[in-house]
GUTITOR-397047 format. One record per atom (N, C-alpha, C): atom name; residue number from 1; y, x, z; residue in one letter. Coordinates in pm, 1 decimal, always signed. Atoms other than C-alpha are relative to their C-alpha. Layout:
BEGIN
{'CA' NUM {Y X Z} 'A'} ...
REM end
This chain:
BEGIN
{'N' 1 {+119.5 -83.3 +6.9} 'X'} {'CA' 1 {+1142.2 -2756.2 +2523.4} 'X'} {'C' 1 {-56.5 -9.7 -140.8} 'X'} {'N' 2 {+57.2 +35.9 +108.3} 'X'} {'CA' 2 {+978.9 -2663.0 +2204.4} 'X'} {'C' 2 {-148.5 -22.6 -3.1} 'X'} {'N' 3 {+57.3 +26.5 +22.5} 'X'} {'CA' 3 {+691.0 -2713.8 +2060.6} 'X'} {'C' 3 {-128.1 +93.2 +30.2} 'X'} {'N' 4 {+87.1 -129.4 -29.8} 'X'} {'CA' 4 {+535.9 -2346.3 +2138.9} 'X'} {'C' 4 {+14.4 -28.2 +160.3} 'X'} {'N' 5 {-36.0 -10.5 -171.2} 'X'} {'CA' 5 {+666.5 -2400.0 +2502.4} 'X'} {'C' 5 {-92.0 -143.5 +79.8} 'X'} {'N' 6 {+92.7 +108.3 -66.8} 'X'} {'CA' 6 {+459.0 -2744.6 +2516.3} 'X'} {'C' 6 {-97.0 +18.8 -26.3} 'X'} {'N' 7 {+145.0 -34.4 +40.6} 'X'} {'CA' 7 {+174.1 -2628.8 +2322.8} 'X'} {'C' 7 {-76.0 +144.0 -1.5} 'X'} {'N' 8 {+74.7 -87.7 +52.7} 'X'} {'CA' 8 {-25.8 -2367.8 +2364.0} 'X'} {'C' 8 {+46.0 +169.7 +126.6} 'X'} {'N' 9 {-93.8 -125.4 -126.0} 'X'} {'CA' 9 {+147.2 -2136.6 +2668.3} 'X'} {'C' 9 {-89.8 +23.8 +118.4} 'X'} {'N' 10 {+107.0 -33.1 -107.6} 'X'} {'CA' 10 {-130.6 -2229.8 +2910.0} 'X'} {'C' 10 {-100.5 +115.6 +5.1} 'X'} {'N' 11 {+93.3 -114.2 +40.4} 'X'} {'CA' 11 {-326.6 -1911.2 +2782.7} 'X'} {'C' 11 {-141.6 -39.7 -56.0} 'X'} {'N' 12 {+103.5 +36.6 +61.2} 'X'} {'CA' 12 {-618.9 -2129.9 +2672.7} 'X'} {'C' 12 {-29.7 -127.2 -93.7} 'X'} {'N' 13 {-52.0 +69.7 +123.2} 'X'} {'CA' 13 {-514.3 -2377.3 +2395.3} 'X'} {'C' 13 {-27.8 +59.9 -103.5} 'X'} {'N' 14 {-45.5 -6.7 +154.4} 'X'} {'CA' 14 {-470.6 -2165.0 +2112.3} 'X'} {'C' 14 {-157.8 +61.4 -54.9} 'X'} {'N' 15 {+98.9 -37.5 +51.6} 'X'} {'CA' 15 {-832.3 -2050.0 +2158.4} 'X'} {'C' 15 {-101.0 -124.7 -17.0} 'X'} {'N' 16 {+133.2 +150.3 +56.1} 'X'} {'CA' 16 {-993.5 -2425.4 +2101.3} 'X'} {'C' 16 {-12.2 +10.6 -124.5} 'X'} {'N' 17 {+13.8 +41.4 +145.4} 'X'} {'CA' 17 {-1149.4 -2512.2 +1800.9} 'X'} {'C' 17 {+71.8 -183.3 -22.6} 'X'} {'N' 18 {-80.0 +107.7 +82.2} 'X'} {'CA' 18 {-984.5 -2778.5 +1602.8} 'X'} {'C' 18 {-32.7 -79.7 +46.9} 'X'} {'N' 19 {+60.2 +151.3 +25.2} 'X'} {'CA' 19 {-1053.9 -3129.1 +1685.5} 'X'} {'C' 19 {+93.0 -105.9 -5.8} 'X'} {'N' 20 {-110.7 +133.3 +44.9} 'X'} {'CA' 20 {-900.7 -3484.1 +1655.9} 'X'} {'C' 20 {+108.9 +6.4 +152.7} 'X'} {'N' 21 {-119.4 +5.3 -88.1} 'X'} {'CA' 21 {-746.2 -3435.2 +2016.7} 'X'} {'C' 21 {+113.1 +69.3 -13.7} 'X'} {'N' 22 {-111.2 -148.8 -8.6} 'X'} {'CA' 22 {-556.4 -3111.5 +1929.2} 'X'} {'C' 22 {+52.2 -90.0 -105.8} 'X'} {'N' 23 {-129.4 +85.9 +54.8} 'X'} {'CA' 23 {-415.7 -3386.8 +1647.0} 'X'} {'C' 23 {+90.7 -67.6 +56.7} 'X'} {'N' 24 {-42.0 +170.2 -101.2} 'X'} {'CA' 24 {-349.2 -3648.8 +1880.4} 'X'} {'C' 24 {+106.6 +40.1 +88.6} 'X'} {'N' 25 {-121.9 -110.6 -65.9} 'X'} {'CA' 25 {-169.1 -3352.2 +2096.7} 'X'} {'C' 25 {+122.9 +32.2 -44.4} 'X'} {'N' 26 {-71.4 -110.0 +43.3} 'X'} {'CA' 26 {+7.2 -3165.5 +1883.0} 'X'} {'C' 26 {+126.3 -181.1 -50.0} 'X'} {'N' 27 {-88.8 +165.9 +34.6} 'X'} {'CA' 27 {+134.0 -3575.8 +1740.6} 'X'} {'C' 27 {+75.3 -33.4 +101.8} 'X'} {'N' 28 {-54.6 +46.6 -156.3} 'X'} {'CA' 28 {+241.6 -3648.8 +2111.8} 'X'} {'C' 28 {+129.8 +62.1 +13.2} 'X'} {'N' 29 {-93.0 -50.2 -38.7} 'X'} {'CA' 29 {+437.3 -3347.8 +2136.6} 'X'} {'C' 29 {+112.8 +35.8 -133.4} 'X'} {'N' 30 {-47.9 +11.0 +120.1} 'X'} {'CA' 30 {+599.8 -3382.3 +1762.5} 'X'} {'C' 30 {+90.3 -152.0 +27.4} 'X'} {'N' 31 {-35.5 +129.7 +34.6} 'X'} {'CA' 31 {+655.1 -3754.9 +1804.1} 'X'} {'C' 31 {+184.4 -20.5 +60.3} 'X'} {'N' 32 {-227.7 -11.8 -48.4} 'X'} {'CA' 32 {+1036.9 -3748.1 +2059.9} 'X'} {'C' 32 {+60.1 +136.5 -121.8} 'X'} {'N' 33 {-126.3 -78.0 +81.9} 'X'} {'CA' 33 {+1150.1 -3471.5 +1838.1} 'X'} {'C' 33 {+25.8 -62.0 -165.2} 'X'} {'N' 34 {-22.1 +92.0 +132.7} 'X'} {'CA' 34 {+1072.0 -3673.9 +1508.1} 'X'} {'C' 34 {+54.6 -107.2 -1.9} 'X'} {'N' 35 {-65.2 +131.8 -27.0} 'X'} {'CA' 35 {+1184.6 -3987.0 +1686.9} 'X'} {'C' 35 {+152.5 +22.4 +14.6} 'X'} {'N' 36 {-141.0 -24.2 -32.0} 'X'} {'CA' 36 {+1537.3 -3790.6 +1729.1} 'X'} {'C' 36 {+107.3 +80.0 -110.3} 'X'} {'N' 37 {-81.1 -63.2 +109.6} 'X'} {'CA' 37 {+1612.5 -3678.6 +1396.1} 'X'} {'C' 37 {+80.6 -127.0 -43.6} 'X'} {'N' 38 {-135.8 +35.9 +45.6} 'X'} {'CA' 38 {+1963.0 -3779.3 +1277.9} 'X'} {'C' 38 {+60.0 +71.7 -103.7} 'X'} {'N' 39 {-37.2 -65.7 +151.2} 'X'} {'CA' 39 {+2057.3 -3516.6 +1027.4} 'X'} {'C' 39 {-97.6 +106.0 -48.7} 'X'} {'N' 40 {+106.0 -108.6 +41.2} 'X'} {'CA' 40 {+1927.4 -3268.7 +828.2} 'X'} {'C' 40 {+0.4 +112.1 +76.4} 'X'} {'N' 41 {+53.8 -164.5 -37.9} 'X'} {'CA' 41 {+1961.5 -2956.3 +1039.9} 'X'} {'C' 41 {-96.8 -84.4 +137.6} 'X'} {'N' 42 {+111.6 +67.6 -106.2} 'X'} {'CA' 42 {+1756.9 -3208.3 +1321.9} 'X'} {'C' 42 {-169.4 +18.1 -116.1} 'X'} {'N' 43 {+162.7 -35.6 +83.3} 'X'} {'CA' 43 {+1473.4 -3153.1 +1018.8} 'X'} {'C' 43 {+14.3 +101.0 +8.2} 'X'} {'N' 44 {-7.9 -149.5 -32.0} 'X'} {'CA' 44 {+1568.8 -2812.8 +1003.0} 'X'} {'C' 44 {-44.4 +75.2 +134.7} 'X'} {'N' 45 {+69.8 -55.9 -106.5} 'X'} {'CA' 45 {+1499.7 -2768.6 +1360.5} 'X'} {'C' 45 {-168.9 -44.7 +27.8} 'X'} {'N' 46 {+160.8 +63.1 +1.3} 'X'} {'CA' 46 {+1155.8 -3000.9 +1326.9} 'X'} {'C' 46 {-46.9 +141.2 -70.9} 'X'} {'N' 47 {+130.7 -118.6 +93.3} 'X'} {'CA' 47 {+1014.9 -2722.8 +1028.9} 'X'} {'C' 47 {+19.0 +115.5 +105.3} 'X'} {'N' 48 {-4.5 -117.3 -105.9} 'X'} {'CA' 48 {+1170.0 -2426.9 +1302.3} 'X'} {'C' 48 {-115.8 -47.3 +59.4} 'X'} {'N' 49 {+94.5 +23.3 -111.8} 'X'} {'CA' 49 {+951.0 -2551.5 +1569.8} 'X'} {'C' 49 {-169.9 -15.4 -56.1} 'X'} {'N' 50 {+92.4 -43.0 +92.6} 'X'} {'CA' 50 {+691.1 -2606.7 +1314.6} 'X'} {'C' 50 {-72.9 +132.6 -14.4} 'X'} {'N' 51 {+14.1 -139.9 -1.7} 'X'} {'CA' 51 {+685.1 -2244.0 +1201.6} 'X'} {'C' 51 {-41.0 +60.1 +107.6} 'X'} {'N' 52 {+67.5 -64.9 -190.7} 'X'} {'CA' 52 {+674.7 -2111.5 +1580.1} 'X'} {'C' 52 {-112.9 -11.6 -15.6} 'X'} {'N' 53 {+143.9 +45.9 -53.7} 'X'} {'CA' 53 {+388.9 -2296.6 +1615.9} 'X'} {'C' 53 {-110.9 +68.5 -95.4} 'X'} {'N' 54 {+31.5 -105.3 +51.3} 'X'} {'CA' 54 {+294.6 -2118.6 +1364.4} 'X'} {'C' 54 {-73.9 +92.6 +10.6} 'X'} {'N' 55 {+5.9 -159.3 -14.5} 'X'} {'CA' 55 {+344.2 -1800.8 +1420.5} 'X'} {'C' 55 {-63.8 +19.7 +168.0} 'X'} {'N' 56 {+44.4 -25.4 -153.1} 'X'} {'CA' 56 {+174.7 -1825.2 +1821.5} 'X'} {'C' 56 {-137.0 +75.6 -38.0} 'X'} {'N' 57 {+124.9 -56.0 +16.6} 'X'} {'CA' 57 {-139.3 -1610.7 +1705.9} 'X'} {'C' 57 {+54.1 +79.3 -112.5} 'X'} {'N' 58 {-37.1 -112.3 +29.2} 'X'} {'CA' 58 {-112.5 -1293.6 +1602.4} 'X'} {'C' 58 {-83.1 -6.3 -183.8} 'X'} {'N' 59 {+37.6 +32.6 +150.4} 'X'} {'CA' 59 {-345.2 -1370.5 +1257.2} 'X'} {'C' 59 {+4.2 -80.4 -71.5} 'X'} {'N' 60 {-34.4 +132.4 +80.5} 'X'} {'CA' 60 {-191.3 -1653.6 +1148.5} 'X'} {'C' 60 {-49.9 -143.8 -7.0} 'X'} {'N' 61 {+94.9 +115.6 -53.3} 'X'} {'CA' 61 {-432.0 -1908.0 +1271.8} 'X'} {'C' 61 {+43.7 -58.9 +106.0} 'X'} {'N' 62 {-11.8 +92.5 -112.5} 'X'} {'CA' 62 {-333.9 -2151.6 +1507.4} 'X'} {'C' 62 {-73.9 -155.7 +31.1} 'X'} {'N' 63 {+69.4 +147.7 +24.7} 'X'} {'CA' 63 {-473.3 -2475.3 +1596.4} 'X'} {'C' 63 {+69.6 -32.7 -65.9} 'X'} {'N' 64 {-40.0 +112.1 +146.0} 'X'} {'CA' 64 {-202.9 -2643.9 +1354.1} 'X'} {'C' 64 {-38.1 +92.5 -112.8} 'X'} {'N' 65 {-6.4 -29.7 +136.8} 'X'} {'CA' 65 {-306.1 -2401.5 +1085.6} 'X'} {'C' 65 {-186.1 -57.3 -3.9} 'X'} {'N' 66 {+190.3 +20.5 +3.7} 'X'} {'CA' 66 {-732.6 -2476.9 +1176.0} 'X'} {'C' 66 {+41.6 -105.1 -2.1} 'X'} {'N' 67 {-4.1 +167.7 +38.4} 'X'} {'CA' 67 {-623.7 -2861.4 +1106.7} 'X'} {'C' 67 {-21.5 +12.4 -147.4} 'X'} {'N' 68 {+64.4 +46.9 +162.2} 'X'} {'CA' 68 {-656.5 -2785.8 +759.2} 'X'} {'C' 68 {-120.7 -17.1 -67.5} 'X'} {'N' 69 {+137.0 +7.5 +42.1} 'X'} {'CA' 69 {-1019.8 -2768.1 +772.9} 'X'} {'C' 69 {-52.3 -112.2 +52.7} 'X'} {'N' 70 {+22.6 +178.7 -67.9} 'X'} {'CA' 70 {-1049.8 -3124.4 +970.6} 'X'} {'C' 70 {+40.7 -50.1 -56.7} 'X'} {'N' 71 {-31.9 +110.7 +171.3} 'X'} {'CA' 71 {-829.1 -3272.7 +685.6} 'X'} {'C' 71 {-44.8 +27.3 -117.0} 'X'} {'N' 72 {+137.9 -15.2 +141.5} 'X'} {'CA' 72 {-1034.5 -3127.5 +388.6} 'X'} {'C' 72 {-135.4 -69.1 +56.9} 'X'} {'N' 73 {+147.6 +91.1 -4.5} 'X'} {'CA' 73 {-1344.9 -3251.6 +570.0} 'X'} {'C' 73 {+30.1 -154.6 +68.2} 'X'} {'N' 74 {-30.2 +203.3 -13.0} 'X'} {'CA' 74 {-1182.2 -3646.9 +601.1} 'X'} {'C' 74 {-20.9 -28.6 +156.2} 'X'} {'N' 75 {+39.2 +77.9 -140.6} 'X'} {'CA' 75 {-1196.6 -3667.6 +976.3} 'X'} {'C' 75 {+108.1 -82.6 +42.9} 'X'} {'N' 76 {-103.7 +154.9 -26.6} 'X'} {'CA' 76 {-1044.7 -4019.4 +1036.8} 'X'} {'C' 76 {+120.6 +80.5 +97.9} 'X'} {'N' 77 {-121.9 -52.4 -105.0} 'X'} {'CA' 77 {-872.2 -3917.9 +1347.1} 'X'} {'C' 77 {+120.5 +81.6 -82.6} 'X'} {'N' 78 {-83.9 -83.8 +59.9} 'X'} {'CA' 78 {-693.7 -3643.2 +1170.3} 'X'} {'C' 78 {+55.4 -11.0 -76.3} 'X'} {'N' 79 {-20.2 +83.4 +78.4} 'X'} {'CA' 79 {-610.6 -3856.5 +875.4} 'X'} {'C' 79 {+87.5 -129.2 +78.3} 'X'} {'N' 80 {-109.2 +92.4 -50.5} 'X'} {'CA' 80 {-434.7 -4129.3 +1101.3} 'X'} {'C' 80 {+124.5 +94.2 +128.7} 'X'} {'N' 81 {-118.5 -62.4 -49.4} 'X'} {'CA' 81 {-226.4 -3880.7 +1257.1} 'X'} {'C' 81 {+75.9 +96.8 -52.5} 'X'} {'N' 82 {-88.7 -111.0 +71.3} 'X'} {'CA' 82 {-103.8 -3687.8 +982.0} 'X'} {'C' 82 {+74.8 -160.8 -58.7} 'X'} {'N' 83 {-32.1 +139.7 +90.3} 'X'} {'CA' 83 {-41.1 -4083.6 +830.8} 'X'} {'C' 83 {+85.4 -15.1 +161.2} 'X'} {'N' 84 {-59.3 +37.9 -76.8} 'X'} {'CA' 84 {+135.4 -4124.1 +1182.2} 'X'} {'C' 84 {+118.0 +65.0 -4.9} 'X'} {'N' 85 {-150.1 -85.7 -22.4} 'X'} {'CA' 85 {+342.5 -3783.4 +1180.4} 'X'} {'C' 85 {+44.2 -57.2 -164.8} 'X'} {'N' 86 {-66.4 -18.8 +95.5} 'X'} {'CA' 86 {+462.8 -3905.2 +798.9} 'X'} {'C' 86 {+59.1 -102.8 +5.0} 'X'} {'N' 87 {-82.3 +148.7 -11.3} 'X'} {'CA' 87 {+572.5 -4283.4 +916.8} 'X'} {'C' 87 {+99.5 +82.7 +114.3} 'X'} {'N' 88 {-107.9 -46.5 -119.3} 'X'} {'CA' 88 {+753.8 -4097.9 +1215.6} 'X'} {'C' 88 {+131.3 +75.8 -121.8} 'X'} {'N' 89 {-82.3 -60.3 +73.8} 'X'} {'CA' 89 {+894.2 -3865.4 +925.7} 'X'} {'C' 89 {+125.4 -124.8 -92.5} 'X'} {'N' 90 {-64.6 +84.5 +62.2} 'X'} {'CA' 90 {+1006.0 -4173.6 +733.5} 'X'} {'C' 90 {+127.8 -70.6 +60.9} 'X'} {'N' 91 {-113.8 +83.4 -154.7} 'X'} {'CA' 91 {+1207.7 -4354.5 +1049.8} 'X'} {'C' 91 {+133.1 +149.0 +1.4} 'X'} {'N' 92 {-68.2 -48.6 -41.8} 'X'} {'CA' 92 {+1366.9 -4031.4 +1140.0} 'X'} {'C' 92 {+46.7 +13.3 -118.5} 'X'} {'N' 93 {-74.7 -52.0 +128.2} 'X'} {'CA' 93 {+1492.9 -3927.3 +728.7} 'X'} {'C' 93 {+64.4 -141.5 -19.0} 'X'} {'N' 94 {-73.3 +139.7 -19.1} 'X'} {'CA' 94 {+1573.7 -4342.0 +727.7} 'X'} {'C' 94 {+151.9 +29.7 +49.9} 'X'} {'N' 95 {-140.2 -24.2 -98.7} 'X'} {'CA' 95 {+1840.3 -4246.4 +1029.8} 'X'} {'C' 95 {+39.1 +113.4 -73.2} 'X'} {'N' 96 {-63.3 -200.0 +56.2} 'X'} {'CA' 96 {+1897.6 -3874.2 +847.6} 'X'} {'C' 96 {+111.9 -126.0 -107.2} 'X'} {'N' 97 {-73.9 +58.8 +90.3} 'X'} {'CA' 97 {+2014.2 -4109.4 +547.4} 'X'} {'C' 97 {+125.3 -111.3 +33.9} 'X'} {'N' 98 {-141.0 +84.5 -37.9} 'X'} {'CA' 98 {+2186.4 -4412.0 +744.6} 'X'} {'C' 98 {+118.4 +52.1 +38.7} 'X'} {'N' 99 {-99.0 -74.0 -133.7} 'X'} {'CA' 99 {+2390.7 -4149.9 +983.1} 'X'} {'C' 99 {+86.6 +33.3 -153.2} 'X'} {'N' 100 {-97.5 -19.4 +64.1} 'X'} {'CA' 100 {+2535.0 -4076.4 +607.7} 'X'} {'C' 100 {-25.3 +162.8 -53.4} 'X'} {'N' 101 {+6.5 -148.3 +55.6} 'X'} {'CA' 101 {+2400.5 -3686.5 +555.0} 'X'} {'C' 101 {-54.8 -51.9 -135.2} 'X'} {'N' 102 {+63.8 +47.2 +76.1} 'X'} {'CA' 102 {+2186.9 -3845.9 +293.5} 'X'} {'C' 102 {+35.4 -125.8 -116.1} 'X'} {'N' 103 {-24.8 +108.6 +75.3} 'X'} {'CA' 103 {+2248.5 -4036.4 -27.3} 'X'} {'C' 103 {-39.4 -158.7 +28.2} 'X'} {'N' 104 {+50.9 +114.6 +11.3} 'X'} {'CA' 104 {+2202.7 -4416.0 -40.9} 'X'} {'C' 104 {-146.5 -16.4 -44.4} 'X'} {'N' 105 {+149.7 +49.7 +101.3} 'X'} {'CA' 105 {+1934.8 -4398.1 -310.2} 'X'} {'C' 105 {-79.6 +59.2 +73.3} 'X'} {'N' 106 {+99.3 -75.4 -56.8} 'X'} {'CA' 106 {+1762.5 -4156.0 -85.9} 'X'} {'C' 106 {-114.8 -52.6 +20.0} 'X'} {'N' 107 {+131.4 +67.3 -0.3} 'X'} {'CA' 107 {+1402.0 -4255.3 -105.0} 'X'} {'C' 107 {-103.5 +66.8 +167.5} 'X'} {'N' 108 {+70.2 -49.0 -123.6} 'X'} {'CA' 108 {+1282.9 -4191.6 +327.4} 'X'} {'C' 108 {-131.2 -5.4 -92.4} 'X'} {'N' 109 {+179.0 -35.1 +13.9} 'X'} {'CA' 109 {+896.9 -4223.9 +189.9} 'X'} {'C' 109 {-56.9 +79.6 -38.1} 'X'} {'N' 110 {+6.0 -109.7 +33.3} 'X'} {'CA' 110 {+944.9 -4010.7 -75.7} 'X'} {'C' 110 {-8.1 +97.7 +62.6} 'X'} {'N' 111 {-31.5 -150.7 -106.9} 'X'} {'CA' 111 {+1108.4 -3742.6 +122.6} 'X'} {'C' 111 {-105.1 +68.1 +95.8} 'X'} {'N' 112 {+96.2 -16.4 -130.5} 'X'} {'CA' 112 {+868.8 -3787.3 +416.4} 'X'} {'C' 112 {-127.5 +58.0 -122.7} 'X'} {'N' 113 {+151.5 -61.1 +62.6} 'X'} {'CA' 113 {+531.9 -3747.9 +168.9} 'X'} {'C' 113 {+17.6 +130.3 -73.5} 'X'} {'N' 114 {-30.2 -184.6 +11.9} 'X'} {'CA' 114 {+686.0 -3453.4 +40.6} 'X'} {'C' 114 {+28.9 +89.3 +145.0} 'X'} {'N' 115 {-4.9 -85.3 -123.5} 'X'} {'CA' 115 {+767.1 -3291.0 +365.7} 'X'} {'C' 115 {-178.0 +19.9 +73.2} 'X'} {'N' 116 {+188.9 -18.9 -54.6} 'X'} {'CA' 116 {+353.5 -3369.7 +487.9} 'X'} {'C' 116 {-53.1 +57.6 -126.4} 'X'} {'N' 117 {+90.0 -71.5 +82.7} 'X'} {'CA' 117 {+241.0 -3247.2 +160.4} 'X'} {'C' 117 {+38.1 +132.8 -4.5} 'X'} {'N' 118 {-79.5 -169.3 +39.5} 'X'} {'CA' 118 {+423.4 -2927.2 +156.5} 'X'} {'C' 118 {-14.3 +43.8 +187.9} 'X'} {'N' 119 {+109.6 +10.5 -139.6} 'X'} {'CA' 119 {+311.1 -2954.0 +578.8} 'X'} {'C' 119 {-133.9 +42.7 -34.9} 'X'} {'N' 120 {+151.4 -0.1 +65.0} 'X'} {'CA' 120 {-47.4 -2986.4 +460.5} 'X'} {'C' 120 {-47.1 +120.6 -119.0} 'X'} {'N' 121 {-3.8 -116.0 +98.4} 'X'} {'CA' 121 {-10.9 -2750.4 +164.2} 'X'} {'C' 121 {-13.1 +142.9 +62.8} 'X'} {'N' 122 {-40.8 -165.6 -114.0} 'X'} {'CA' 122 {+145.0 -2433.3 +400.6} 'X'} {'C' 122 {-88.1 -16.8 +66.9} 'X'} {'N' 123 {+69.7 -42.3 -123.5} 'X'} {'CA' 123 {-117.9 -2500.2 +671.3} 'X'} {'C' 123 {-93.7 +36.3 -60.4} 'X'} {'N' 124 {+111.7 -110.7 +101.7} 'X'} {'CA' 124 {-416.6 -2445.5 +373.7} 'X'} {'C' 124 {+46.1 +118.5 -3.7} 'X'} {'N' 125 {-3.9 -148.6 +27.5} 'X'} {'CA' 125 {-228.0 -2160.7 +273.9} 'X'} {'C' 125 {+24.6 +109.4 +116.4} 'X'} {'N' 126 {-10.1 -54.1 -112.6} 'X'} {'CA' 126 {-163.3 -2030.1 +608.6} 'X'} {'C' 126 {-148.1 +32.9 +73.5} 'X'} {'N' 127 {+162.1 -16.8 -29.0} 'X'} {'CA' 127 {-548.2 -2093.3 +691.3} 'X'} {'C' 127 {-106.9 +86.2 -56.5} 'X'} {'N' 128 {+16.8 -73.6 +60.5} 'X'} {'CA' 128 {-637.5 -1921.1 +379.5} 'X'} {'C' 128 {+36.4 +191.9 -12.0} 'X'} {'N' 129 {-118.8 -180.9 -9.7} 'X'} {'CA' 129 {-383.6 -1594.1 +373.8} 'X'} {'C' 129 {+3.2 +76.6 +170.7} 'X'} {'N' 130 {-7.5 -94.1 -103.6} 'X'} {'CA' 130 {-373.0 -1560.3 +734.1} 'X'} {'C' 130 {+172.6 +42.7 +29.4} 'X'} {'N' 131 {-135.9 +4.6 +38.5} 'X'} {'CA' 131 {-29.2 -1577.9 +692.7} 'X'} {'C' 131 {+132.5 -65.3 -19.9} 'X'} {'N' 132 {-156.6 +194.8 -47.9} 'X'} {'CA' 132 {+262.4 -1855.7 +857.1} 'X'} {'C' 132 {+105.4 +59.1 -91.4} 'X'} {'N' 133 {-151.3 +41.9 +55.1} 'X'} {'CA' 133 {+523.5 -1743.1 +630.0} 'X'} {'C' 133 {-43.5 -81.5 -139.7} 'X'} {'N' 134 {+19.2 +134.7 +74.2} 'X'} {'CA' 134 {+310.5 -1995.2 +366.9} 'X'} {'C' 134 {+22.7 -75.1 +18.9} 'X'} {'N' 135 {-66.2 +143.9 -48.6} 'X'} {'CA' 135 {+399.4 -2245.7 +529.4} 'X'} {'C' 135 {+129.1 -25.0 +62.2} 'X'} {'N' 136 {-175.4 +38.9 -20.0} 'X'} {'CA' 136 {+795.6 -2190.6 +611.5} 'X'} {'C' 136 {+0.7 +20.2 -145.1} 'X'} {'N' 137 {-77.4 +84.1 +180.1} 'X'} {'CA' 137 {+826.6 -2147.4 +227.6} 'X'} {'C' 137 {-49.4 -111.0 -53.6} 'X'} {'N' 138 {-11.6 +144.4 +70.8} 'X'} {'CA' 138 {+652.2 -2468.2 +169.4} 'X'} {'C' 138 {+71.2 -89.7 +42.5} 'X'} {'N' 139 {-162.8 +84.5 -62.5} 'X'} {'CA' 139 {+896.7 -2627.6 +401.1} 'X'} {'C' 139 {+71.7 +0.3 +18.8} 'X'} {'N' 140 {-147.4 -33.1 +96.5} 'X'} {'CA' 140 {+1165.6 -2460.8 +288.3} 'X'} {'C' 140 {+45.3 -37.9 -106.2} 'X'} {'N' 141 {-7.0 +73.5 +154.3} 'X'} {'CA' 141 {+1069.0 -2607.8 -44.1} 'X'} {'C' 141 {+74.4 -124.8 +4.7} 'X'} {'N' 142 {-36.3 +124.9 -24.6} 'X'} {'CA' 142 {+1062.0 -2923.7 +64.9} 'X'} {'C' 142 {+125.6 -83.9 +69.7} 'X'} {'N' 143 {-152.1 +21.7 -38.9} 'X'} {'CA' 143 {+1346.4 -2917.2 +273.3} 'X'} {'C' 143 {+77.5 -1.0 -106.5} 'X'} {'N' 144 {-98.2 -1.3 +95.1} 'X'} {'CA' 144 {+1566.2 -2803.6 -22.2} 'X'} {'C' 144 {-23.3 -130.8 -109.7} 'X'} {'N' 145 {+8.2 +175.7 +71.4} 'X'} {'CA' 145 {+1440.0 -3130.3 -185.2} 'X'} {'C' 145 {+78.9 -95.2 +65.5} 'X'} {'N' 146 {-20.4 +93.4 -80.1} 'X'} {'CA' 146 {+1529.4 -3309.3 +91.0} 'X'} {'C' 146 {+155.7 +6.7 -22.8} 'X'} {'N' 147 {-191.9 -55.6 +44.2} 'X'} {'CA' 147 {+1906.7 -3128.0 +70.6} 'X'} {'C' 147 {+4.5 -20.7 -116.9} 'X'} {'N' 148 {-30.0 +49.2 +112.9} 'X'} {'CA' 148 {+1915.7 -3185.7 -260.1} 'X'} {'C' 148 {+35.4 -187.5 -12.8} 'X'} {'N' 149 {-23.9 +117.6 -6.9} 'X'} {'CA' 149 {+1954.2 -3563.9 -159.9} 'X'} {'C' 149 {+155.8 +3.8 +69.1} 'X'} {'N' 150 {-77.1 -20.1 -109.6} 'X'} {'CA' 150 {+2229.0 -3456.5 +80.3} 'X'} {'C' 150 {+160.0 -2.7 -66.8} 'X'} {'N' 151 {-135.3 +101.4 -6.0} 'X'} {'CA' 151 {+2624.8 -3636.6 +99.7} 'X'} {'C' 151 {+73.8 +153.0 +49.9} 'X'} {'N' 152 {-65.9 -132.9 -11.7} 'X'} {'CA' 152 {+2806.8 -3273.9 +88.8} 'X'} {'C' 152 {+177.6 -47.2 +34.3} 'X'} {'N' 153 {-130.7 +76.8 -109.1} 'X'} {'CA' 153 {+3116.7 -3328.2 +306.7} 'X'} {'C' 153 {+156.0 +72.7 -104.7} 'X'} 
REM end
């Protein structure tokens, strides 16, 4: 099940306003698919499901894109669960790298704080523009960083 299919299907989700639970949520239902990345197209399917989530509102606003106005205004909660989804990111690019898609030198922390900043980045600009395809090209960006680390067979 994705991430649109766990979040937001009940017909009255996507009209809450932001708060630290819809982090704590949206973290819950992120956390087994981040806990199960093994290679890079397993990140590739994380930013897919991402995007969706996205794109579930017709003006580009979704509760993950209205999180960007709870992390510009410092709300703890929202701040230890973007610091949660980027240690989850770290574990799963760890295994991306041990499984061998990924160079040795590969730096998981790096990788991961680029993947949440370019996360974090697209959901401003998505919040701003009105507009989720800001945020598949910032994690398209970042992905191709990430591939740029990548053990080409």
């Amino acid at each position: 099940m994705d991430l649109v299919d766990r979040y937001g299907q009940d017909g009255g989700r996507a009209d809450e306003p932001p708060t630290a639970e819809t982090v704590t949520r949206l973290h819950a239902i992120q956390e087994p698919l981040l806990n199960n990345l093994h290679s890079i197209q397993d990140l590739v399917h994380w930013r897919d499901e991402i995007v969706r989530l996205g794109q579930r509102r017709d003006d580009g606003i979704c509760p993950l894109g209205e999180l960007a106005e709870l992390l510009a205004n410092g709300d703890k909660a929202v701040r230890a669960c973007f610091a949660a989804w980027e240690s989850l990111l770290v574990g799963g690019i760890t295994r991306v790298r041990d499984s061998g898609d990924l160079a040795a030198d590969a730096d998981p922390q790096r990788l991961a704080t680029g993947l949440m900043a370019a996360l974090q980045g697209g959901l401003l600009l998505t919040r701003t523009t009105r507009d989720v395809r800001q945020l598949e090209v910032a994690l398209d960006i970042a992905l191709g960083y990430v591939r740029a680390h990548a053990i080409t067979p």
